[in-house]
VOLUMFI-815023 format. One record per residue (C-alpha): residue in one letter; x, y, z; residue number from 1. Coordinates in steps of 0.25 Angstrom, whole numbers, plus 2048, in hexadecimal, padded with zeros to 3 digits. Example, Ala and Ser with C-alpha at 12.3 -4.5 7.8 and 13.67 -1.06 7.14 Angstrom:
BEGIN
aa xx yy zz i
A 831 7EE 81F 1
S 837 7FC 81D 2
//
This chain:
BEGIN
aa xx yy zz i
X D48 5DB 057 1
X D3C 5DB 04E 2
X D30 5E6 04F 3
X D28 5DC 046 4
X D29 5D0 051 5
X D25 5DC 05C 6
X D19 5DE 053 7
X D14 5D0 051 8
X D16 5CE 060 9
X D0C 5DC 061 10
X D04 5D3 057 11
X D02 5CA 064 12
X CFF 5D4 06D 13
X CF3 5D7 063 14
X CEF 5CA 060 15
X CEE 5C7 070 16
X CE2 5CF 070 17
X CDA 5C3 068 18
X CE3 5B7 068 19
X CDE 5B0 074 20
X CD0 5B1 070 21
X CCF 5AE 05F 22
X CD9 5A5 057 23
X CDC 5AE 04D 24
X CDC 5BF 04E 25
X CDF 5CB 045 26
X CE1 5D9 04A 27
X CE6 5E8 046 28
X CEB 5EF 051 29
X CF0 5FC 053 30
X CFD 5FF 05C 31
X D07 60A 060 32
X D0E 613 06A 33
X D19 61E 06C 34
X D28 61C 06F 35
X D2C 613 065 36
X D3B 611 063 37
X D3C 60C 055 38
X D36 614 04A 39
X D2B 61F 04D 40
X D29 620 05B 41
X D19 621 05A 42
X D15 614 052 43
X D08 60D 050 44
X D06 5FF 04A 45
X CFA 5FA 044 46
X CFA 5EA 044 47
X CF3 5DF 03D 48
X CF5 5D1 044 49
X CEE 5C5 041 50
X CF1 5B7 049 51
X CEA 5AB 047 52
X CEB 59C 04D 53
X CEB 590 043 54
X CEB 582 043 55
X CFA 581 047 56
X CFD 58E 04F 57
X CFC 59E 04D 58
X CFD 5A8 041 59
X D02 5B7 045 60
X D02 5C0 039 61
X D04 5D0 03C 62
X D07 5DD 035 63
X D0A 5E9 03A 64
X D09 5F8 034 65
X D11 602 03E 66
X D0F 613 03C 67
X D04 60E 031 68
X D01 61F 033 69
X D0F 622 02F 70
X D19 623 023 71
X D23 619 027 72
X D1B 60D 02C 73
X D20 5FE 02D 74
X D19 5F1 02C 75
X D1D 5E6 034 76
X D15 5D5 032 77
X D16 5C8 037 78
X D12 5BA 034 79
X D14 5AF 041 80
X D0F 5A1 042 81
X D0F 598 04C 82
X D0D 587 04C 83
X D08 581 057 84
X D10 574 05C 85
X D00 571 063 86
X CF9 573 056 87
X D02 56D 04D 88
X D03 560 054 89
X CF7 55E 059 90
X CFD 55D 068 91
X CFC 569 070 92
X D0B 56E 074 93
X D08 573 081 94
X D13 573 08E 95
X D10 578 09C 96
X D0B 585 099 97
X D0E 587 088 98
X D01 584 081 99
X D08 582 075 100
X D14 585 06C 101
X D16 589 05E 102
X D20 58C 053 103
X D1F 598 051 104
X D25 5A0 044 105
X D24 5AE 040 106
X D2A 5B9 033 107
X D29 5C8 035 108
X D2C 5D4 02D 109
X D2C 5E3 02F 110
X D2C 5F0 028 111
X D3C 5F1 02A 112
X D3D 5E4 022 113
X D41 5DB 02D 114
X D3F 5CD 02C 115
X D3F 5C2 036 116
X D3A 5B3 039 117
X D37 5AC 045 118
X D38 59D 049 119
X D34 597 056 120
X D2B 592 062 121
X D1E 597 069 122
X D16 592 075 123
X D06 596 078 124
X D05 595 088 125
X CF9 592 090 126
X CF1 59E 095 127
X CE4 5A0 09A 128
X CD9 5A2 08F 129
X CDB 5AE 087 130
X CE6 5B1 089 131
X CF5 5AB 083 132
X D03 5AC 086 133
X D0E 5A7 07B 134
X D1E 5A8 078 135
X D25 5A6 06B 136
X D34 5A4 06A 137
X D3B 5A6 05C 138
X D47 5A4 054 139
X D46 5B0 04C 140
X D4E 5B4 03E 141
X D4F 5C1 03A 142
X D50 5C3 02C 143
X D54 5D1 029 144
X D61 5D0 035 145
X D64 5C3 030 146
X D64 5BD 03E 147
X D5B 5B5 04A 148
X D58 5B7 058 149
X D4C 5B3 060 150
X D40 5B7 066 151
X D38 5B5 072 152
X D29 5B8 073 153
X D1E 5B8 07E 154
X D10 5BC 07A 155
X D04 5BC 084 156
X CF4 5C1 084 157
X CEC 5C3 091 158
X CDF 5C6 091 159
X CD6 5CC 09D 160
X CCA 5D6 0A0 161
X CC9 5E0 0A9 162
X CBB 5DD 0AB 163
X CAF 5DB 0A0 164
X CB3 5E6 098 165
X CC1 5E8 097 166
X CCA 5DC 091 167
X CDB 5DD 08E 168
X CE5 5D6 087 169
X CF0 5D5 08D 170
X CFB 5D0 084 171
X D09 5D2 082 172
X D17 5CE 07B 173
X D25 5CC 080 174
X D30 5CA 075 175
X D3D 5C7 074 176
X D48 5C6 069 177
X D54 5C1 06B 178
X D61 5CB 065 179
X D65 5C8 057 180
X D73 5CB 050 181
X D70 5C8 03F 182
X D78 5C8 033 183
X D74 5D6 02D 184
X D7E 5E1 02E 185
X D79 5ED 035 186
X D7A 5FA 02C 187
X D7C 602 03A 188
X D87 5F9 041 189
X D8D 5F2 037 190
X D8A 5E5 040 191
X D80 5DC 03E 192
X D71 5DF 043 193
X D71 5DB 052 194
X D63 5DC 059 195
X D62 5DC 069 196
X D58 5D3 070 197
X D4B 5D9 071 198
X D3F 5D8 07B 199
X D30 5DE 077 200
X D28 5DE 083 201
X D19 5E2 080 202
X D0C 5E1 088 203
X CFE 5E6 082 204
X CF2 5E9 08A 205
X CE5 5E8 080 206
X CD7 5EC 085 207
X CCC 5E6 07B 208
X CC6 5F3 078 209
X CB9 5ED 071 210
X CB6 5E4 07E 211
X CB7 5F1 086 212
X CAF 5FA 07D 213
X CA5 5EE 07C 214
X CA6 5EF 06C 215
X CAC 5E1 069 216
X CB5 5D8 071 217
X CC5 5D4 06C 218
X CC3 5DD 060 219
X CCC 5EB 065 220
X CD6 5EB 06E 221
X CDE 5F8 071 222
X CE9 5F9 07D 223
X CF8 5FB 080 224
X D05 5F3 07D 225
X D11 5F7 083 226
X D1D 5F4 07A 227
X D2C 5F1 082 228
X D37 5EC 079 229
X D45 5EC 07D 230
X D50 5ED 070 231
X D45 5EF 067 232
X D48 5E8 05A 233
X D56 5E5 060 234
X D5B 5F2 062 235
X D5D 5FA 06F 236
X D52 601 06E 237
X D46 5FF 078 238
X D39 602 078 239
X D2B 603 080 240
X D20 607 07B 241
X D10 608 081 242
X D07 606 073 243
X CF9 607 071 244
X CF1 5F9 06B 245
X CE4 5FA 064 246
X CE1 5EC 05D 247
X CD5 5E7 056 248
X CD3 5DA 053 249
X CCB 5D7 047 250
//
């Protein structure tokens, strides 16, 4: 539906690297591959992501510069916050295994000046230490269609070595939007903009590179994400795509 939300979602991926071990993180990462079906087919994304925890929940903040190399390249940003019922109240919000849940809210805009806002919940599960596990369901408006849908999001973060000297991340996303039908007219079909469901499946394997070189620890990251999505931004179209991750956290 949205290539913005598939890229704050990627936001996560990056910010698995360090979100179990500090409470606020920024980093810059580079990423791309071949095959795309949507504009070039060789694209690279550079990133900038910063999240943060606060007093009452999370901060997300992003933007994204794709084919910064090329003539034609767009710019993509986000802003999502997220309230903790736990921290608000004073009285932890945990049920079986949910740690916690939030109200989350979001507003995203990309480079082909489309618009959309989020409403909705998020729970924080418990997982063994390091490593994180959280959904998010929205009621999402999109501005620039003039219609809603929904989405359903599950993010997760796993740490583990190989031995001493080699440590991953592995982390991953999967994402779900429900179709949509708005009120704008189509120039093409003379109907009004319908977008299919959508599903964005997309693991990442992250080697901390620094820790392997014995230079510096949770600072560089390089490794592979692999990008499946099924009627990508509600079209037919399908796509699956092996991209190459180097992220350094500042």
């Amino acid at each position: 539906m949205m290539s913005l939300l598939k890229k704050a979602l990627l936001g996560f991926a990056a910010l698995a690297v360090t979100a179990s071990v500090y409470a606020s993180t920024t980093t810059i990462s580079f990423f791309g591959g071949n095959n795309y079906v949507i504009g070039n087919k060789n694209a690279w994304t550079l990133e900038f992501l910063h999240f943060s925890e606060w007093k009452y929940g999370d901060n997300l903040f992003f933007f994204d510069v794709t084919n910064p190399h090329r003539d034609v390249t767009t710019i993509s940003g986000e802003w999502s916050s997220r309230f903790s019922f736990s921290k608000i109240t004073g009285k932890s919000i945990s049920v079986g295994p949910i740690s916690d849940v939030l109200f989350a809210t979001e507003l995203a805009v990309t480079g082909e000046n489309m618009r959309q806002y989020g409403l909705g919940l998020g729970t924080d599960w418990k997982m063994p230490e390091h490593a994180t596990f959280s959904t998010n369901a929205y009621w999402i408006h999109n501005d620039t269609y003039r219609g809603q849908t929904y989405q359903l999001a599950a993010l997760w973060s796993l740490p583990f070595a190989v031995n001493d000297r080699f440590t991953f991340i592995f982390g991953g996303l999967v994402n779900y939007f429900g179709a949509m039908t708005g009120s704008v007219i189509s120039s093409e079909t003379g109907k009004p903009v319908h977008l299919k469901a959508n599903l964005l499946f997309e693991p990442s394997l992250m080697l901390d590179l620094g820790h392997a070189l014995n230079i510096s620890s949770n600072k560089l990251y390089v490794g592979l994400q692999y990008a499946y999505w099924h009627n990508m931004l509600g079209t037919s179209l399908n796509q699956s795509v092996p991209e190459l991750k180097l992220t350094w956290v500042l």
